[in-house]
Every structure is written in structure tokens, then in C-alpha cells.
C-alpha positions as CSV (number, residue, x, y, z in Angstrom):
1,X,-37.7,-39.7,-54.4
2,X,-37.2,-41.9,-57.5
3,X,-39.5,-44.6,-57.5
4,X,-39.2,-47.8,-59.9
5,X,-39.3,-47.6,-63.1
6,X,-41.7,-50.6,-64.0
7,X,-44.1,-49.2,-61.7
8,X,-44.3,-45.3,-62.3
9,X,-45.7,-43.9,-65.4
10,X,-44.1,-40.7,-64.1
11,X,-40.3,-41.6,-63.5
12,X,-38.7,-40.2,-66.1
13,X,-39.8,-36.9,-65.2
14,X,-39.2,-37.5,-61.6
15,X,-35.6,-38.9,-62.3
16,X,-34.9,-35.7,-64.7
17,X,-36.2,-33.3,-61.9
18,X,-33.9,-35.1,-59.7
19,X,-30.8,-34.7,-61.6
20,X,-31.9,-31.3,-62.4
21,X,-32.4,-30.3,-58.6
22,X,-28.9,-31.6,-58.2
23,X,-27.2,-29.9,-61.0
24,X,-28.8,-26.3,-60.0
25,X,-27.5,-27.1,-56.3
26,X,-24.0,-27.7,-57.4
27,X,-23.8,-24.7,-60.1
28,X,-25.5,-22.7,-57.0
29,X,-22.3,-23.8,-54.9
30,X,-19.5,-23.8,-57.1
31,X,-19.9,-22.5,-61.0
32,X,-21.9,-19.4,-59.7
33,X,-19.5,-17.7,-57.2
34,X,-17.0,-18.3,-59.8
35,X,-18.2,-16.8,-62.4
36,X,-19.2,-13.4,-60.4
37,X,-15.9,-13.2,-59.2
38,X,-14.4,-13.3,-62.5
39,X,-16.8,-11.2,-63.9
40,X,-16.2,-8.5,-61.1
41,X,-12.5,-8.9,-61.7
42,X,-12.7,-8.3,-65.6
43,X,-15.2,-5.3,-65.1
44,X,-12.8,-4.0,-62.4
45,X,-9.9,-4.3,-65.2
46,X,-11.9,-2.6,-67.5
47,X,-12.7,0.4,-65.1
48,X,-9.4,0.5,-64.2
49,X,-7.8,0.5,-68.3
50,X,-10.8,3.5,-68.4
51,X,-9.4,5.6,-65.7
52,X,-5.7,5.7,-66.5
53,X,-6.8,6.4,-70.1
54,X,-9.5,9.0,-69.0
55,X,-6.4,10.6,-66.8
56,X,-3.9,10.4,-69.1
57,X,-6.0,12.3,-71.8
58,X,-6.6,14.9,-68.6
59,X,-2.8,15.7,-68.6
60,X,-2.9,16.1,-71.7
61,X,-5.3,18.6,-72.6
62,X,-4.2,20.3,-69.1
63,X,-0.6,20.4,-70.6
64,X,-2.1,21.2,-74.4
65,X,-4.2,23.8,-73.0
66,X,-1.6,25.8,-70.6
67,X,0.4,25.9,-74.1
68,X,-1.8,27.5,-75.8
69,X,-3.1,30.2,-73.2
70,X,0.7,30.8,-72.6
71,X,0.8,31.4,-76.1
72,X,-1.3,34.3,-75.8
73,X,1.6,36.0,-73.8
74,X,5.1,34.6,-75.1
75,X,6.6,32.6,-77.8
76,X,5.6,29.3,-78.8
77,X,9.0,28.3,-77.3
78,X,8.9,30.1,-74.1
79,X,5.0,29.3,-73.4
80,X,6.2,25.2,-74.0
81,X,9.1,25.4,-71.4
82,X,6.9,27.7,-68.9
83,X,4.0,25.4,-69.5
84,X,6.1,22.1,-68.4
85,X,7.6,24.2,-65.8
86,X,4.4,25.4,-64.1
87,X,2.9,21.7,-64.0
88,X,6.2,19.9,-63.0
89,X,5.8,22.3,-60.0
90,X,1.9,21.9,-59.1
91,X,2.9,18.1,-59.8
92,X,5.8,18.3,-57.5
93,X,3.8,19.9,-54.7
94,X,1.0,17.5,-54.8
95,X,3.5,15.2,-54.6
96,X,4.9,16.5,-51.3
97,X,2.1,16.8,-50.1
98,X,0.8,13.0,-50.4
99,X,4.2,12.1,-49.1
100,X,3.6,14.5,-45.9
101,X,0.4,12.4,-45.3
102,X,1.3,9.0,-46.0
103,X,2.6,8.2,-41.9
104,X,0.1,9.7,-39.4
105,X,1.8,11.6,-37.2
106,X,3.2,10.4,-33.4
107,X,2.9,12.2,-30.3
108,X,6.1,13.0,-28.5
């Protein structure tokens, strides 16, 4: 513990030890937690700003890419509707499909 000052050569040190002990204990309690929390939530924003990109790009190419293998086939103008038509219908499906599974389903 602190001890007088008149008395103990050492009490500065002892008294900055003191405070210091104190001010880790509190920034253990509080400042810490805090700041991992916000850094998990601004990583987890990040991630998430990454994955929509990172699947928005995949539709596009997908879409991009069914146009031009289409193209090998019909007309620019046919392989662009036919293209749009073929993925709003895998879309569609998948679709129904998550909407089939999103109640479990009751025993009568």
C-alpha cells in the first residue's frame, strides 16, 4: 500500500504502480469489452459490404456469361432475352423452394 511520503524513498514509484494497477483494472472492465465489440461489429460490417459485393459480381458474370454462350447458338437479341429468362426461372425455383422450407412441417 502507499506509505508516507516523508518516510519512503520509494513512494513515488509505489504510488504510480498504484494508479497504474488501478487504471489497467478499470480499462480491463470497461474500455476493453468495448472496444472488441466494436471492433467485431465493424469487421462484421466489412464482411458483410464483401459478400454482397462478391455475390453481386457472381450474378453478374453468371448472367454475362449465359449471354455469351447463348450467343454461340442465336442472336445477340434472342440469347439476351433467353438468358434473363433461364435465370429468372432457376431464380424463381430457388425461391420456391426456400419458401417450402421456411415453416417445418406439422403432423396431422
Amino acid at each position: 500500500m502507499i506509505s508516507n511520503p516523508f518516510t519512503d524513498p520509494r513512494w513515488a514509484k509505489k504510488t504510480v504502480d498504484a494508479i497504474d494497477r488501478w487504471v489497467d483494472f478499470v480499462s480491463d472492465k470497461t474500455t476493453r469489452p468495448v472496444a472488441n465489440l466494436v471492433r467485431g461489429v465493424v469487421f462484421g460490417l466489412i464482411a458483410g459490404v464483401a459478400a454482397i459485393t462478391i455475390i453481386v459480381l457472381i450474378f453478374i458474370g453468371l448472367t454475362r456469361g449465359l449471354n455469351d454462350l447463348l450467343d454461340v447458338w442465336l442472336s445477340r437479341e434472342n440469347a439476351v432475352w433467353v438468358s434473363y429468362f433461364v435465370l429468372s426461372i432457376l431464380f424463381a425455383s430457388f425461391g420456391a423452394l426456400l419458401m417450402r422450407k421456411r415453416h417445418p412441417k406439422t403432423k396431422n
